[in-house]
C-alpha positions, -999 to 999 in steps of 0.1 A, spaced: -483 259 -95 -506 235 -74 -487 205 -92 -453 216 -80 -468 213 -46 -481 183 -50 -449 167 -68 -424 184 -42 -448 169 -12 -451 133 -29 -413 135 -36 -403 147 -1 -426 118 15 -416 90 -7 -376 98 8 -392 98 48 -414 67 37 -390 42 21 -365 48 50 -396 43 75 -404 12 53 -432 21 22 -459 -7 32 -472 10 66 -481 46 52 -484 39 13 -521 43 20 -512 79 40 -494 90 16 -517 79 -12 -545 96 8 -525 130 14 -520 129 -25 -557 122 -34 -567 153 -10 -542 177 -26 -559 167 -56 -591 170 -52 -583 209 -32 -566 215 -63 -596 207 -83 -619 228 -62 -595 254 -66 -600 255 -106 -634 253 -102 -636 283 -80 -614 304 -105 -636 292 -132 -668 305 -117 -652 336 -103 -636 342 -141 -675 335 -151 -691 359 -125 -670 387 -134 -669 382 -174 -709 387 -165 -703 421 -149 -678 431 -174 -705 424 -200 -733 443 -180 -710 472 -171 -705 475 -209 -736 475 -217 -747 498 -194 -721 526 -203 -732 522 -243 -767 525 -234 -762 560 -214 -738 571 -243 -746 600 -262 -753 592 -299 -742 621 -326 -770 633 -344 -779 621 -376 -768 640 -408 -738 657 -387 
């Protein structure tokens, strides 16, 4: 999803630019690019620890439950 963004926003500016003339805010544009970027890169990152962190309490929770579990008696 962060890609359609970026795409929609790149191709919206590049219309406004070359009618305002590309050589005076190439580098704006370029720069506006490079930080949607990088905030979508962060933005993985974040999901991928947050994923982490609760795969870890999943795993714990599990545990937990099967330890207080009951077990049948043997022989039975």
């Amino acid at each position: 999803m962060p890609h359609i963004v970026i795409f929609l926003l790149g191709a919206a500016a590049t219309v406004v630019i070359k009618g305002l003339g590309m050589t005076v805010f190439r580098p704006v544009v370029k720069g506006v690019v490079k930080g949607g970027i990088r905030v979508g890169r962060q933005v993985q990152e974040f999901a991928a620890e947050v994923t982490e962190e609760l795969q870890d309490i999943s795993a714990e929770a599990s545990s937990e439950v099967d330890a207080t579990r009951p077990t049948a008696p043997k022989g039975a």
